[in-house]
N, CA, C and O of each residue as an XYZ file, in Angstrom:
824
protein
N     -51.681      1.031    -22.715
C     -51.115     -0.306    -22.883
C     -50.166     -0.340    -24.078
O     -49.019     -0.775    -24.175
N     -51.176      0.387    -25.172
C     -50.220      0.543    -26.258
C     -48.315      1.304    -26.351
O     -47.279      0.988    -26.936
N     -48.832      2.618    -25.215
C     -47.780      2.846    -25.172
C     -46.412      2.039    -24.323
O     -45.246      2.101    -24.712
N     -46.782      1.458    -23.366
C     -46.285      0.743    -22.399
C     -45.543     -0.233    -23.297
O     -44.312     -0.265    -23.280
N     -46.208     -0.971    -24.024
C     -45.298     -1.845    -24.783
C     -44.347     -1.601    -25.715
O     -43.208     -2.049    -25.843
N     -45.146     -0.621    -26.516
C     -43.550      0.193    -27.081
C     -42.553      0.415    -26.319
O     -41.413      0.153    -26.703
N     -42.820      0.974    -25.018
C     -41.139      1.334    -24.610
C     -40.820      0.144    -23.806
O     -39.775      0.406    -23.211
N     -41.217     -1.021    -23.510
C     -40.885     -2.644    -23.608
C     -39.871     -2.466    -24.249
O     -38.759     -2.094    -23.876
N     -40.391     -2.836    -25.611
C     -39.701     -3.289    -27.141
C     -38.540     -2.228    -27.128
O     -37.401     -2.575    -27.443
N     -38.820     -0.975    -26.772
C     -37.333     -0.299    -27.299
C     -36.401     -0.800    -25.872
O     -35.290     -1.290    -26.076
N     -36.858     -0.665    -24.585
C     -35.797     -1.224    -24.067
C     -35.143     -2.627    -24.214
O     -33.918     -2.710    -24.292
N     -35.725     -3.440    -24.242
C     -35.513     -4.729    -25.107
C     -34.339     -4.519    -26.175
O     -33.193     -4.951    -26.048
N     -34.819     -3.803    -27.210
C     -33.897     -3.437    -27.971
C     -32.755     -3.227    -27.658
O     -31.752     -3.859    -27.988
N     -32.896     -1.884    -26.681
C     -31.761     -1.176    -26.219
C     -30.514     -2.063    -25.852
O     -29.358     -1.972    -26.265
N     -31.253     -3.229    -24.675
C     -30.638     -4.264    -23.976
C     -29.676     -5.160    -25.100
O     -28.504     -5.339    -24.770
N     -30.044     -5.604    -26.135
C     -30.076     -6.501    -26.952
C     -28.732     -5.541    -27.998
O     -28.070     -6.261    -28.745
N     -28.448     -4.221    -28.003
C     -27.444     -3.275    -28.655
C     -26.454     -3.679    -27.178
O     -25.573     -4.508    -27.408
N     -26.524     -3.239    -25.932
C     -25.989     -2.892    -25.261
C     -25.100     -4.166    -25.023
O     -23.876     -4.040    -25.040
N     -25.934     -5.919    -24.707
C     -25.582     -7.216    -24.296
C     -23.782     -6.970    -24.724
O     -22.810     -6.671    -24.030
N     -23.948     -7.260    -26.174
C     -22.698     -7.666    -26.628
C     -21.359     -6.587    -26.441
O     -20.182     -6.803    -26.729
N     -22.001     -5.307    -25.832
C     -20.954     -4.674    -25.533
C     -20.406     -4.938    -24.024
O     -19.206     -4.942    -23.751
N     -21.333     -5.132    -23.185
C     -21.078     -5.532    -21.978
C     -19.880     -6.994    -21.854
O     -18.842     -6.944    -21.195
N     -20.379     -8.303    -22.708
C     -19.992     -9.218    -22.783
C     -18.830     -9.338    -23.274
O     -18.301    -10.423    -23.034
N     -17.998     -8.317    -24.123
C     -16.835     -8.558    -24.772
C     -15.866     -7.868    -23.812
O     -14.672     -8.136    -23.681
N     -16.652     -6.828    -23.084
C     -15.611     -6.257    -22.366
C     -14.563     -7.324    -21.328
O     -13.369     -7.117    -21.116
N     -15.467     -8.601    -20.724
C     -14.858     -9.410    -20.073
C     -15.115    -10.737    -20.846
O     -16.194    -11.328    -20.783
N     -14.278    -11.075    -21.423
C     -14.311    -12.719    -22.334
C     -13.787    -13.364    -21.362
O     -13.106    -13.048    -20.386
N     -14.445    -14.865    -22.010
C     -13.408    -15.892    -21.054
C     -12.096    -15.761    -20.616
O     -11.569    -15.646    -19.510
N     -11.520    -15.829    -22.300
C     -10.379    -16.118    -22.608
C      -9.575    -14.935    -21.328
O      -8.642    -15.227    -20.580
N     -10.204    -13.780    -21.405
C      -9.123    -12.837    -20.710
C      -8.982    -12.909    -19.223
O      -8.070    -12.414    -18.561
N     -10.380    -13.840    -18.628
C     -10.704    -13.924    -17.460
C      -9.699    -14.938    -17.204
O      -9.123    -14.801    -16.125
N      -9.307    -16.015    -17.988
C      -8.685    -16.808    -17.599
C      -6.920    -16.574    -17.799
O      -5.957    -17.124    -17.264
N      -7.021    -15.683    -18.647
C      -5.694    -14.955    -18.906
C      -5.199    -14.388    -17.123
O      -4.189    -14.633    -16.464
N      -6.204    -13.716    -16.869
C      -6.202    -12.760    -15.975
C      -6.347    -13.725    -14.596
O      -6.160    -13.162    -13.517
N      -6.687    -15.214    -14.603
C      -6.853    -15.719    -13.171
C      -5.140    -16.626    -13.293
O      -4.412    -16.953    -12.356
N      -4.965    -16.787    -14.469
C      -3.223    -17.118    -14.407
C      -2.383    -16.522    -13.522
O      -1.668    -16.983    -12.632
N      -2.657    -15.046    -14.047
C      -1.812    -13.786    -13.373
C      -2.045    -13.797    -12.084
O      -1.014    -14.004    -11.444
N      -3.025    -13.651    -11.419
C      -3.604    -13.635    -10.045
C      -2.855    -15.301     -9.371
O      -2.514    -15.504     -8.206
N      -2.796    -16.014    -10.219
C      -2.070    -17.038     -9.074
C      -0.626    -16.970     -8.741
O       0.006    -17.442     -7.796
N      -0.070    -15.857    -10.345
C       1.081    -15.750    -10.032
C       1.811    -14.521     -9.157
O       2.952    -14.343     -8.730
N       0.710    -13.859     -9.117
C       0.957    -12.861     -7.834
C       0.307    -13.089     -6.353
O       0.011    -12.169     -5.591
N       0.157    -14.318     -6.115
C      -0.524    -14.400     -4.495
C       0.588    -13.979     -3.569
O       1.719    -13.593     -3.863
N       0.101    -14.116     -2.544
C       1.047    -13.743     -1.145
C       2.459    -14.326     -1.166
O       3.608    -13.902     -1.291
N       1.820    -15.538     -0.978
C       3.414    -16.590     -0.556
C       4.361    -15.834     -1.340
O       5.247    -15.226     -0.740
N       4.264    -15.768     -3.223
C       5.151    -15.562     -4.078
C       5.507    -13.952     -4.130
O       6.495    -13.445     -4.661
N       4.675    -13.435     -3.592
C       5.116    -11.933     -3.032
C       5.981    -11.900     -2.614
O       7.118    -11.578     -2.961
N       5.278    -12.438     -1.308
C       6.682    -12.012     -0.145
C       8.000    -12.780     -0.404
O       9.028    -12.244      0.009
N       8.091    -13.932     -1.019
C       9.637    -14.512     -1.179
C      10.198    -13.785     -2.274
O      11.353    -13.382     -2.138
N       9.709    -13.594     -3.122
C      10.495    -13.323     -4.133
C      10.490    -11.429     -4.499
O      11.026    -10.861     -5.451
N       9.922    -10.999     -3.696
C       9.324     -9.007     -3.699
C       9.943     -8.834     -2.609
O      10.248     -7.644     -2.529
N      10.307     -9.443     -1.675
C      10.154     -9.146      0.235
C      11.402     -9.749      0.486
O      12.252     -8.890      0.720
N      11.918    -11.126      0.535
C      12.415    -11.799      1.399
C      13.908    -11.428      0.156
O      15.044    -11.224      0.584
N      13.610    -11.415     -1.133
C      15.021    -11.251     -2.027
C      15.572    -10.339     -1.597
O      16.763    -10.632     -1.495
N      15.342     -9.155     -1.205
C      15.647     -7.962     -1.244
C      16.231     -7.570      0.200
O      16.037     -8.264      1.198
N      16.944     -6.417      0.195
C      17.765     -6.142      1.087
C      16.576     -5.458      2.225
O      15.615     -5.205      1.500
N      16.398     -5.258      2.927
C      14.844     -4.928      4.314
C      15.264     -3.139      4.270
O      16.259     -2.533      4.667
N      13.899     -2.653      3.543
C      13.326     -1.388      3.161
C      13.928     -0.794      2.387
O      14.382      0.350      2.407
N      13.976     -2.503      0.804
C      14.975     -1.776     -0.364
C      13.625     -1.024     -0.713
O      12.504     -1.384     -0.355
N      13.967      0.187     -1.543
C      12.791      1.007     -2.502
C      13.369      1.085     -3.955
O      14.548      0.771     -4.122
N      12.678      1.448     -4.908
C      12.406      1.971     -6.024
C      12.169      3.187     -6.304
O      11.551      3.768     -5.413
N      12.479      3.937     -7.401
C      12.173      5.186     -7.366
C      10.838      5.025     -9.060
O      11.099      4.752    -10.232
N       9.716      5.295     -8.488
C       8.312      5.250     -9.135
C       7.652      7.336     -9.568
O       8.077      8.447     -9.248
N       6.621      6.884    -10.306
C       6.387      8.419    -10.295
C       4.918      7.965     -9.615
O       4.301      6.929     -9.370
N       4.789      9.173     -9.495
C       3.495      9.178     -8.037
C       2.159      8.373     -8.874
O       1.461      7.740     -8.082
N       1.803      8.312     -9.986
C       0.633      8.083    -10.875
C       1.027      6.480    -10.825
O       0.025      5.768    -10.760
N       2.121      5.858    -10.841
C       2.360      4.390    -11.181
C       2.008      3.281     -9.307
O       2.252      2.081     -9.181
N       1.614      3.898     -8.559
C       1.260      3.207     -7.245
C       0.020      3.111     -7.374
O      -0.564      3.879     -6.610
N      -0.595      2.550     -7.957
C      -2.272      2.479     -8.363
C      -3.003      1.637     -7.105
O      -3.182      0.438     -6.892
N      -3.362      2.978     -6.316
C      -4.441      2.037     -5.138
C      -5.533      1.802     -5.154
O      -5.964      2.063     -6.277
N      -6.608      1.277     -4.247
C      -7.858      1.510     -4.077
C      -8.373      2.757     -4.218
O      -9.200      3.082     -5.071
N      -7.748      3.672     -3.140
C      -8.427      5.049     -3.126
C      -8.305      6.011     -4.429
O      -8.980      7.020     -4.628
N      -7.311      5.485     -5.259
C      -7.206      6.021     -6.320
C      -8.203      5.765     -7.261
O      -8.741      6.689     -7.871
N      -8.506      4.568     -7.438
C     -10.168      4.438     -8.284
C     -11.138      5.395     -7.779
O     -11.721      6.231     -8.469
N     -11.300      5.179     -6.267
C     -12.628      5.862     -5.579
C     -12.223      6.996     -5.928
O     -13.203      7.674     -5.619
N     -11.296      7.876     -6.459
C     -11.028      9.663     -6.522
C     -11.243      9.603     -7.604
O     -11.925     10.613     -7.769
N     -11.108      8.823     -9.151
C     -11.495      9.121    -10.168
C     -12.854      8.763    -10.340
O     -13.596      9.672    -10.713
N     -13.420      7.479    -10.124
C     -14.782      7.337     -9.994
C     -15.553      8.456     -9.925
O     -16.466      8.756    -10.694
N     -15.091      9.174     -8.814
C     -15.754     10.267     -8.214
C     -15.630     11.610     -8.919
O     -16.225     12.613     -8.522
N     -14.892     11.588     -9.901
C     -14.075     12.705    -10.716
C     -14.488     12.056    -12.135
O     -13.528     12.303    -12.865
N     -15.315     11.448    -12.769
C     -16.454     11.203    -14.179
C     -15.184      9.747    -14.803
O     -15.187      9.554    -16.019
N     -14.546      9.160    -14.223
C     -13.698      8.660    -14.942
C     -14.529      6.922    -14.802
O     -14.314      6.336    -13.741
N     -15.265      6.322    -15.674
C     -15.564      5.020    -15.560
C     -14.776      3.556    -15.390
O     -13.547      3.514    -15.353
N     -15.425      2.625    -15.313
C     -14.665      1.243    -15.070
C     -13.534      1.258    -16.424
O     -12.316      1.169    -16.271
N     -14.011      1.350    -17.345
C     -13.672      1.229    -18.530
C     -12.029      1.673    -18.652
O     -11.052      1.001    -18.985
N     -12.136      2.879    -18.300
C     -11.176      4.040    -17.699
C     -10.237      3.581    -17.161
O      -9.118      3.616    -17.674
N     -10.478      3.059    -16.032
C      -9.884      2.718    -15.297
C      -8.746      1.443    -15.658
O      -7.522      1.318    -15.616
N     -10.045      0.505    -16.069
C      -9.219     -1.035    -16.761
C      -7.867     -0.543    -17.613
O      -6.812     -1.162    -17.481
N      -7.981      0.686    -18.550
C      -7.142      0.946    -19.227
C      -5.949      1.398    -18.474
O      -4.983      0.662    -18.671
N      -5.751      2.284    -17.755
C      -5.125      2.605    -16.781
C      -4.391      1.489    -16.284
O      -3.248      1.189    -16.630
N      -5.285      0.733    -15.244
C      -4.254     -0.481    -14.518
C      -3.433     -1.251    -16.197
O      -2.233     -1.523    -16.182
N      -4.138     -1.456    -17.256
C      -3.253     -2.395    -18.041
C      -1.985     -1.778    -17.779
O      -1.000     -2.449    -17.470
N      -1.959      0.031    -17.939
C      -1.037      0.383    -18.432
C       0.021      0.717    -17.427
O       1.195      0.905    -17.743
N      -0.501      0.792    -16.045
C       0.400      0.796    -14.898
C       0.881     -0.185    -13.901
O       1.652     -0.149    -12.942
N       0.123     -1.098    -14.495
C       1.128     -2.882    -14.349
C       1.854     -2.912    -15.081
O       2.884     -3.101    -14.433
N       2.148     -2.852    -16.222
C       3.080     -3.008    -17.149
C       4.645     -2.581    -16.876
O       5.757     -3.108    -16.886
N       3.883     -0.958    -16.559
C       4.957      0.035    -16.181
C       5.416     -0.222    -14.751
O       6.624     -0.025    -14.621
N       4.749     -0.629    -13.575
C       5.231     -1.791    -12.668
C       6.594     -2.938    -12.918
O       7.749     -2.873    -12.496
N       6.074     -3.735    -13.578
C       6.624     -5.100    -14.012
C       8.252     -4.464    -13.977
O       9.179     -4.654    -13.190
N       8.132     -3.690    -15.120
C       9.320     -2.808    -15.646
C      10.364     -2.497    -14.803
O      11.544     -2.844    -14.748
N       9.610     -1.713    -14.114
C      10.490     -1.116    -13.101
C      11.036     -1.821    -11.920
O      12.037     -1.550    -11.258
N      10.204     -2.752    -11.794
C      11.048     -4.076    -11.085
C      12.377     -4.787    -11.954
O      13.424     -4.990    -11.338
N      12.310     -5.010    -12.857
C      13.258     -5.242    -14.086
C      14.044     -5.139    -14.224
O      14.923     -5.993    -14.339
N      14.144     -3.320    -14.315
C      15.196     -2.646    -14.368
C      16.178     -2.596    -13.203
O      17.334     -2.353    -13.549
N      16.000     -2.750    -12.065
C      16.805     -2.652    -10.816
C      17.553     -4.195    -10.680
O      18.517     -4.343     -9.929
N      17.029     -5.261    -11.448
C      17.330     -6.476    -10.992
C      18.762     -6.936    -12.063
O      18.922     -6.627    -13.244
N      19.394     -7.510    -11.446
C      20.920     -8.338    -12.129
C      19.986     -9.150    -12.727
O      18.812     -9.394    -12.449
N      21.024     -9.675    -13.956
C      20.561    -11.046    -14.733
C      20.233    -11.858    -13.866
O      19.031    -11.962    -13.619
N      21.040    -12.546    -13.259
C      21.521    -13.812    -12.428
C      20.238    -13.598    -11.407
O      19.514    -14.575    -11.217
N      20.050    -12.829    -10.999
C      18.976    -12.417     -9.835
C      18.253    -13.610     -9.545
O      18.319    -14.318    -10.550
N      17.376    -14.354     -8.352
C      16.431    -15.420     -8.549
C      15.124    -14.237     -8.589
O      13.999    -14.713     -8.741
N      15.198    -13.292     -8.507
C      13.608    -12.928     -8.334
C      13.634    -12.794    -10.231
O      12.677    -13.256    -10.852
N      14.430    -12.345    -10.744
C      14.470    -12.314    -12.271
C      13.739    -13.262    -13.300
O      12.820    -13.010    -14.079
N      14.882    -15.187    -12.906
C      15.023    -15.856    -13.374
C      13.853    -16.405    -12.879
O      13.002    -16.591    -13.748
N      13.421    -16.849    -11.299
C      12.484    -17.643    -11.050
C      10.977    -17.470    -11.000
O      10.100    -18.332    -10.951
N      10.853    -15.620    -11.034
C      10.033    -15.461    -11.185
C       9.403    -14.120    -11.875
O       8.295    -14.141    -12.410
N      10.102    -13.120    -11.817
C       9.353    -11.639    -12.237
C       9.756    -11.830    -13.864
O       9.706    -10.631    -14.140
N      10.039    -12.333    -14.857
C      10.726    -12.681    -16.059
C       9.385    -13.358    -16.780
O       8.823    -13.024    -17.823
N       9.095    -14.369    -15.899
C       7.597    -15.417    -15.978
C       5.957    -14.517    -16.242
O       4.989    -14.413    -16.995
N       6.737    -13.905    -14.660
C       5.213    -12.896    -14.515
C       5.209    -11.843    -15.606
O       4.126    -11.357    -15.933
N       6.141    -11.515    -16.098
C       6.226    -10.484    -16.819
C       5.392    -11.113    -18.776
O       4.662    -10.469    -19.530
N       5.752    -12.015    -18.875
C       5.358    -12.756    -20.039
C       4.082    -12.888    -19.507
O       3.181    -12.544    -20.273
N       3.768    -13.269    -18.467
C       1.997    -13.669    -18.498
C       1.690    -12.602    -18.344
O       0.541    -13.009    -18.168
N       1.555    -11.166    -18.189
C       1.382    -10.320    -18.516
C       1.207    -10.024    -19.866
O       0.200    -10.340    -20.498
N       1.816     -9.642    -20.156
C       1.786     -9.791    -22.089
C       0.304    -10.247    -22.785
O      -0.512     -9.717    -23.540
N       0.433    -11.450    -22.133
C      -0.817    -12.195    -22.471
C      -1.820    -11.739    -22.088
O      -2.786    -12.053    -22.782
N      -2.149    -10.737    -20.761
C      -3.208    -10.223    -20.636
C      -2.808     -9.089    -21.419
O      -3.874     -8.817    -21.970
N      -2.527     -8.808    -21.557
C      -2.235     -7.490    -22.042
C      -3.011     -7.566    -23.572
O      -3.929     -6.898    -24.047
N      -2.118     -8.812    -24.162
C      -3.105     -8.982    -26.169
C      -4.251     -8.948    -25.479
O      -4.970     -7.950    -25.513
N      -4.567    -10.070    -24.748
C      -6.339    -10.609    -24.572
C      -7.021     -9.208    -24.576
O      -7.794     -8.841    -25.461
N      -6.660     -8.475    -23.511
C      -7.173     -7.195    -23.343
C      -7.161     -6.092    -24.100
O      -8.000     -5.235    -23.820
N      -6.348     -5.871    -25.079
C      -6.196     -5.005    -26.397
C      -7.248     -5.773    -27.508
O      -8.053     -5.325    -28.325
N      -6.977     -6.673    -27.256
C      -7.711     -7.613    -28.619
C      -8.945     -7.432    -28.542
O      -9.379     -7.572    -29.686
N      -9.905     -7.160    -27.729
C     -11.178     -6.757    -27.317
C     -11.358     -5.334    -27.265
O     -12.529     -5.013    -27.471
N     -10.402     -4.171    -27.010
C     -10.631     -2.905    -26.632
C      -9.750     -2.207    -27.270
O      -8.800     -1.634    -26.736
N     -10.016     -2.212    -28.473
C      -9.212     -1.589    -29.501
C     -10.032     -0.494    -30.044
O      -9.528      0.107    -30.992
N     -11.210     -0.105    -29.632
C     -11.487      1.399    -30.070
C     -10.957      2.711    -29.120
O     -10.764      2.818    -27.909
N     -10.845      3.454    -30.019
C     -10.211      4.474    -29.250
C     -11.307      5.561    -28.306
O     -12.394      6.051    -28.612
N     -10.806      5.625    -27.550
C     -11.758      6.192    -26.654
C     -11.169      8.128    -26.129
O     -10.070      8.611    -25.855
N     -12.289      8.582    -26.194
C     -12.007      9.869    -25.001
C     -11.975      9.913    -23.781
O     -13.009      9.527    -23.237
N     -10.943     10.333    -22.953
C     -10.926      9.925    -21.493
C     -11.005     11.514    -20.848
O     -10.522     12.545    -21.316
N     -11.698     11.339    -19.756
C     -12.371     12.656    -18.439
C     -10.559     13.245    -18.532
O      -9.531     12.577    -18.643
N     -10.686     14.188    -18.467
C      -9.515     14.975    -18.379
C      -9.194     14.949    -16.678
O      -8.468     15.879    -16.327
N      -9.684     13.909    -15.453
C      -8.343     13.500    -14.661
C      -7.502     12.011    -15.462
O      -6.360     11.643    -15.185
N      -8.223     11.498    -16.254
C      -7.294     10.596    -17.212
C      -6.631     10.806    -17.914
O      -5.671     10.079    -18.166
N      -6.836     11.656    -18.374
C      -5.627     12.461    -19.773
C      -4.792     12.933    -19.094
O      -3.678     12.962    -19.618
N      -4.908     13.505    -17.668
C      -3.843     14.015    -17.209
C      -3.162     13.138    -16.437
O      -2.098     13.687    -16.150
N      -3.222     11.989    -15.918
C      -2.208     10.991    -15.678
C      -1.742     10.167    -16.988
O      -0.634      9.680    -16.761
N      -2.032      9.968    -17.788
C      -1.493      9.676    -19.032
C      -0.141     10.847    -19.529
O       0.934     10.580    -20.066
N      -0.612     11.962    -19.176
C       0.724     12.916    -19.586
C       1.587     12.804    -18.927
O       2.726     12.769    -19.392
N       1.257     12.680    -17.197
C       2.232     12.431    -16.393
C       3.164     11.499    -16.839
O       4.308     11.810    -17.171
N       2.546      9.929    -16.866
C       2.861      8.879    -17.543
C       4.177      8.984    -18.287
O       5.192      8.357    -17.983
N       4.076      9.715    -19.147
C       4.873      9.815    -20.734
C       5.505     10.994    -20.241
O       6.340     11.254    -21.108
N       5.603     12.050    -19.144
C       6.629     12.772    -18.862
C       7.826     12.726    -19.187
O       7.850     11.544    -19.530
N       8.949     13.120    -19.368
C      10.297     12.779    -19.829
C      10.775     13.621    -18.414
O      11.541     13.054    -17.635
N      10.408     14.648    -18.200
C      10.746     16.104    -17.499
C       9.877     15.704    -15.986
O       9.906     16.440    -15.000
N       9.277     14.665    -16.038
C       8.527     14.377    -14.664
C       9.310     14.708    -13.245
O      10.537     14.723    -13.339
N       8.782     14.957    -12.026
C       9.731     15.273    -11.098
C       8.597     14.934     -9.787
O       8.630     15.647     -8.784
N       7.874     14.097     -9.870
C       7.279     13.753     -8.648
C       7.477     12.045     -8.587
O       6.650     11.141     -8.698
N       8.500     12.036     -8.429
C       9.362     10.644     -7.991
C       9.006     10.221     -6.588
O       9.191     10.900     -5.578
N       8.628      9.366     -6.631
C       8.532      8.480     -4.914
C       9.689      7.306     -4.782
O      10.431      6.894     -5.674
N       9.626      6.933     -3.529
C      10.446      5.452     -3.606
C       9.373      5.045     -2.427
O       8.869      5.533     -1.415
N       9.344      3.648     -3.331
C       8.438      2.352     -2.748
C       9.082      1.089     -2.683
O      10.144      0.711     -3.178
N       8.182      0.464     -1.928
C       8.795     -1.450     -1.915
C       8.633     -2.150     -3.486
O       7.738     -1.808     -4.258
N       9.263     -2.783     -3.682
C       9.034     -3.869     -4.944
C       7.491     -4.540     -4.792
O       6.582     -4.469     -5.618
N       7.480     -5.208     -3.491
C       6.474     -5.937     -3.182
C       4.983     -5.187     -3.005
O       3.896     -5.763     -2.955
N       5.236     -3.716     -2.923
C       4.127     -2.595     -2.518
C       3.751     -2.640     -4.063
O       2.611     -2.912     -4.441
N       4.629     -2.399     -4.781
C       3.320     -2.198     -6.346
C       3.066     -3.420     -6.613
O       2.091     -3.286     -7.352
N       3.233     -4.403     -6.543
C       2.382     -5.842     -7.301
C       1.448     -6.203     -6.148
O       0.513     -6.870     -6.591
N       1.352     -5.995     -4.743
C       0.256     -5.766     -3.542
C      -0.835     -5.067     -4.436
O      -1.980     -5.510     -4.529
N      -0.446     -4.083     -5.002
C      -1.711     -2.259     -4.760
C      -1.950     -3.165     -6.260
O      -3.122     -3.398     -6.556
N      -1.038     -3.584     -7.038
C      -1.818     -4.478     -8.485
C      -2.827     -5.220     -8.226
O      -3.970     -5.058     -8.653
N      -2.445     -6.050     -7.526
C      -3.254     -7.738     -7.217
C      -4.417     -7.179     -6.579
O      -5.408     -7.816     -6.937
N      -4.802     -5.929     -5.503
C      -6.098     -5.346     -5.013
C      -6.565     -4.660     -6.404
O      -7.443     -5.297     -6.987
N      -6.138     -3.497     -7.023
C      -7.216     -3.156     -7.883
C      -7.479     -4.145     -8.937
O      -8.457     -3.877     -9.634
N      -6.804     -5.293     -9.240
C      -6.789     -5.628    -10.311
C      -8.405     -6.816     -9.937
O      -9.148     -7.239    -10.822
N      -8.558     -7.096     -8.473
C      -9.780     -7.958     -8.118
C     -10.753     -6.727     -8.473
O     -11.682     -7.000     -9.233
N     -10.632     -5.205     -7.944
C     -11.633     -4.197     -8.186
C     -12.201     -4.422     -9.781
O     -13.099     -5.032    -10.362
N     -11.393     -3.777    -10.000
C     -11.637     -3.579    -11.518
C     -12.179     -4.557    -12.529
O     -12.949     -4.301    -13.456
N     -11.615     -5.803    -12.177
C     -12.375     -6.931    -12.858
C     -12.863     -7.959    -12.065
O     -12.420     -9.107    -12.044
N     -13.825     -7.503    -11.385
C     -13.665     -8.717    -10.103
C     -15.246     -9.262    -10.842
O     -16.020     -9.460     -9.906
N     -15.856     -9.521    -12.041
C     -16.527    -10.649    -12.862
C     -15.604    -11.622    -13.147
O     -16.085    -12.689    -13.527
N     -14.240    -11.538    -13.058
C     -13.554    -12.484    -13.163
C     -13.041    -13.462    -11.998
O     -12.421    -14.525    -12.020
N     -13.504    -12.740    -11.075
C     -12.826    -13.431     -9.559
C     -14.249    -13.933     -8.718
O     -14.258    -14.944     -8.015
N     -15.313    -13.143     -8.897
C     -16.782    -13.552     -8.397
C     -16.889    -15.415     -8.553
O     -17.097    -15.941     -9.647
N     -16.737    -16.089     -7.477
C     -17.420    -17.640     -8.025
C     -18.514    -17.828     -6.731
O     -18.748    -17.235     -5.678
N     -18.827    -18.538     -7.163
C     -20.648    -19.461     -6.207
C     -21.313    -17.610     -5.735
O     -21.134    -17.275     -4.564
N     -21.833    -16.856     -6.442
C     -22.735    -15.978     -5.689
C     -21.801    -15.406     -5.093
O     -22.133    -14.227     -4.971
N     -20.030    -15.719     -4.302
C     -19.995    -15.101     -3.259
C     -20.305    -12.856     -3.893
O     -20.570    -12.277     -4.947
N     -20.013    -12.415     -2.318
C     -20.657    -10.868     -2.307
C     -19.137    -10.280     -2.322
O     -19.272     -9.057     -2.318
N     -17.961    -10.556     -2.336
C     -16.925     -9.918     -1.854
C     -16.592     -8.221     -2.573
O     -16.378     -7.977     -3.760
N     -16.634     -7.375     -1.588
C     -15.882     -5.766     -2.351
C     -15.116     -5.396     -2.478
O     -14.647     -4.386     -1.953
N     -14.474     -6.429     -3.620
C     -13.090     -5.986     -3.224
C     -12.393     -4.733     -3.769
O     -11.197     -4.664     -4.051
N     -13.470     -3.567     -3.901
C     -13.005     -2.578     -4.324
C     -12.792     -1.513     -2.523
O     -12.269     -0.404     -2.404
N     -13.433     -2.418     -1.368
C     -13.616     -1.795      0.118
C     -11.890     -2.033      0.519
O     -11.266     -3.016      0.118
N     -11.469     -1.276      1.114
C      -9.921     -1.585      1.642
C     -10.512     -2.376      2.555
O     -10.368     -3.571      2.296
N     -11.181     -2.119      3.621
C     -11.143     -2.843      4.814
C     -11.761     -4.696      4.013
O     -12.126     -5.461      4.907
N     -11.830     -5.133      2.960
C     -11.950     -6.521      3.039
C     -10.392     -6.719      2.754
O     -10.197     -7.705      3.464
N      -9.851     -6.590      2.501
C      -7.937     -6.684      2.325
C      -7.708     -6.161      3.663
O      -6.501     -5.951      3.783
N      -8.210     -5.926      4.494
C      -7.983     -5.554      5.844
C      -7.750     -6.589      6.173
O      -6.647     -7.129      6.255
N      -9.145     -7.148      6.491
C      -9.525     -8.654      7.129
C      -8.943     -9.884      6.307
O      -9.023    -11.036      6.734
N      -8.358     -9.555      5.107
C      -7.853    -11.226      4.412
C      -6.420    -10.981      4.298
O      -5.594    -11.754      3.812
N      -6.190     -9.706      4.846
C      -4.185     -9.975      5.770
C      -4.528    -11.083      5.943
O      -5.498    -11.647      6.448
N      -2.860    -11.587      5.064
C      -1.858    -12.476      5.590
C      -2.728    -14.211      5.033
O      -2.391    -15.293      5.513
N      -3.412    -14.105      4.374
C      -4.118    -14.605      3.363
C      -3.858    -15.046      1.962
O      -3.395    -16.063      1.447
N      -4.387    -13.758      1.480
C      -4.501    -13.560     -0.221
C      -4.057    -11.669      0.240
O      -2.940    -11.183      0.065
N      -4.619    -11.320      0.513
C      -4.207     -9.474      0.499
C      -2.272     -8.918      0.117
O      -1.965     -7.726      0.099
């Protein structure tokens, strides 16, 4: 009995070290930072301003590491790389997203002015919220270190071309994965780390 309760008390403990690390990782403030962003990337504003601006099967030229999908979590997951990991990652390949939409666009542009200019600032904002909390430096599984080098390549040479509207899509899905304590309301069960539920909510929210 005696012993039984000791290791109570140390897990207790344990719990009680661990709480506040769990809890800072997702603050309000960033959740709500982060449900801004999510309204400003839904469908409708996709497709008019990613889809309908653009000339039909304009592309971009991206490097292969910056198309951040579903299956791409499930291969690092699976390869020692944690949530944690990951979160860092998408900050840093939305960003580099945003950008590269940016760069291709005229001043005058409406996708510029009316909207990717906007999104790009509320970004930002997740971006402090999310630094402002996760400012220790961390060691990452060496398949993370090695898309980080890719990343910062100068000499890189695995260039793709994609849709405008295809990287803020593959954003708006991992970005429910990855933080989806922020998107969870009433109990619902949704996975949205499963492709096939973005299967079924085509033409929706997906």
């Amino acid at each position: 009995m005696v012993r039984f309760e000791a290791w109570l008390l140390k897990g207790l403990l344990g719990l009680m070290w661990a709480l506040p690390i769990w809890m800072s990782s997702l603050t309000p403030q960033f959740c709500t930072s982060l449900e801004t962003l999510k309204d400003q990337l839904n469908l409708t504003l996709r497709r008019r301003y990613l889809k309908h601006n653009f000339p039909i099967n304009y592309t971009i030229e991206v490097r292969y590491e910056e198309v951040f999908r579903l299956n791409n979590i499930s291969k690092l997951m699976n390869d020692s790389a944690d949530v944690r990991d990951l979160q860092d990652l998408w900050v840093r390949i939305t960003e580099t997203d945003i950008k590269r939409i940016l760069e291709v666009l005229p001043e005058r542009h409406p996708t510029r002015r009316k909207y990717l200019a906007n999104l790009d600032s509320l970004f930002a904002i997740v971006q402090q919220s999310y630094q402002s909390q996760n400012s220790d430096e961390r060691d990452y599984p060496e398949s993370i270190e090695n898309i980080w080098v890719r990343l910062g390549d100068r000499d890189y040479q695995g260039w793709k071309s994609v849709r405008p509207k295809s990287l803020l899509d593959t954003c708006y899905r991992t970005m429910h994965c990855l933080f989806k304590e922020c998107f969870l309301r009433n109990g619902s069960q949704y996975d949205y780390c499963n492709i096939q539920h973005w299967r079924q909510a085509k033409g929706t929210q997906g």
